[in-house]
C-alpha positions as CSV (number, residue, x, y, z in Angstrom):
1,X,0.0,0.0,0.0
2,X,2.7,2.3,1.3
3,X,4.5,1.6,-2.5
4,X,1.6,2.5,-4.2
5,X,1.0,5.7,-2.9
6,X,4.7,6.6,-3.0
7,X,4.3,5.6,-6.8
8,X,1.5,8.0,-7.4
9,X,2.6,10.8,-5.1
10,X,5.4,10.8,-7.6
11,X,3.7,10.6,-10.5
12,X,1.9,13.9,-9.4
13,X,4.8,15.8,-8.6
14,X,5.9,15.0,-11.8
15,X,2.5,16.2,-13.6
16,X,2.7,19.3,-11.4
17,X,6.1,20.0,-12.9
18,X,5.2,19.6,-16.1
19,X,2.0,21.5,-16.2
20,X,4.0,24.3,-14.6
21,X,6.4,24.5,-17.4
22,X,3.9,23.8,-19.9
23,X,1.6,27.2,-18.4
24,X,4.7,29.1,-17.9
25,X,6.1,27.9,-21.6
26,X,2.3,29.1,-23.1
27,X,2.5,32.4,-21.0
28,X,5.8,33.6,-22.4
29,X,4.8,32.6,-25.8
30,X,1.4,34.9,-25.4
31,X,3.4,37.4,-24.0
32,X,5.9,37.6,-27.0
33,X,3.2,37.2,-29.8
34,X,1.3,40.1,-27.7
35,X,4.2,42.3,-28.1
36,X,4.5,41.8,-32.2
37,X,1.2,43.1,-32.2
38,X,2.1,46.7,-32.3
39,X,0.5,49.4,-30.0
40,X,-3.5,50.4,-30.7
41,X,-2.8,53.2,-32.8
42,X,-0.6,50.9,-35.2
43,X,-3.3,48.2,-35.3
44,X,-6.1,50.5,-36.2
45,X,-3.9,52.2,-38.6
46,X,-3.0,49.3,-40.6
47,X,-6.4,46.8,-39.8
48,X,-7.9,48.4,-43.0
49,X,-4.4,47.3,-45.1
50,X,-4.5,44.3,-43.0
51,X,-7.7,43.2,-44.7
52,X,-7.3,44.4,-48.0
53,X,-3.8,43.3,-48.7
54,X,-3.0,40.1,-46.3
55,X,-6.0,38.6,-45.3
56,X,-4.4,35.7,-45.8
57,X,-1.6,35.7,-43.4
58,X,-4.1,36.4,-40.5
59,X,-3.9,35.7,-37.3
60,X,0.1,34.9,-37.9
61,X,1.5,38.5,-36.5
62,X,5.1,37.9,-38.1
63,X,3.6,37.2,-41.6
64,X,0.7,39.9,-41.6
65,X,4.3,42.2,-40.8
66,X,6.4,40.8,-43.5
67,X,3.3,41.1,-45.9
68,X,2.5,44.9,-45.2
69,X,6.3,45.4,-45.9
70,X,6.2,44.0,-49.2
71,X,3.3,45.6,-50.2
72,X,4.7,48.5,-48.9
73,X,3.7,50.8,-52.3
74,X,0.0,49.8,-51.5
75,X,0.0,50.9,-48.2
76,X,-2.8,53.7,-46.7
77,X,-0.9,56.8,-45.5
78,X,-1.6,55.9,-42.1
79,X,0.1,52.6,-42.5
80,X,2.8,53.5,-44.1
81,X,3.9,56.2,-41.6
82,X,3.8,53.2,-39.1
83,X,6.6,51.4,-41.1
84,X,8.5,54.6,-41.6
85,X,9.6,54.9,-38.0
């Protein structure tokens, strides 16, 4: 009995650990996607070039980026002044 429940008190600590890592793994990964994003007046600036020009890369925030860049020349003012900087 005691065997047992030294067997499944280590196979908790074990789960605990690795849920820890996996939540603290997911947080940092939220927190860098969160931080491509650009602040609120980039986001609505370019949303409307977002749309128009690379719907098709959403919700990937790197390739939405690398697609505004190449479509630079089709760019709304407002957008554009955002990739000046």
């Amino acid at each position: 009995m005691k065997a047992r429940f030294a067997r499944s008190a280590a196979l908790f600590r074990r789960s605990r650990r690795a849920s820890t890592l996996g939540f603290l793994l997911a947080l940092m990964a939220c927190a860098s996607a969160h931080a491509q994003q650009g602040t609120p007046e980039q986001r609505r600036a370019c949303t409307p070039d977002v749309y128009r020009l690379c719907a098709g890369e959403i919700p990937n925030a790197r390739a939405i980026t690398a697609c505004l860049r190449r479509q630079k020349g089709s760019l709304s003012s407002a957008c554009a002044a955002v990739f000046e900087r």
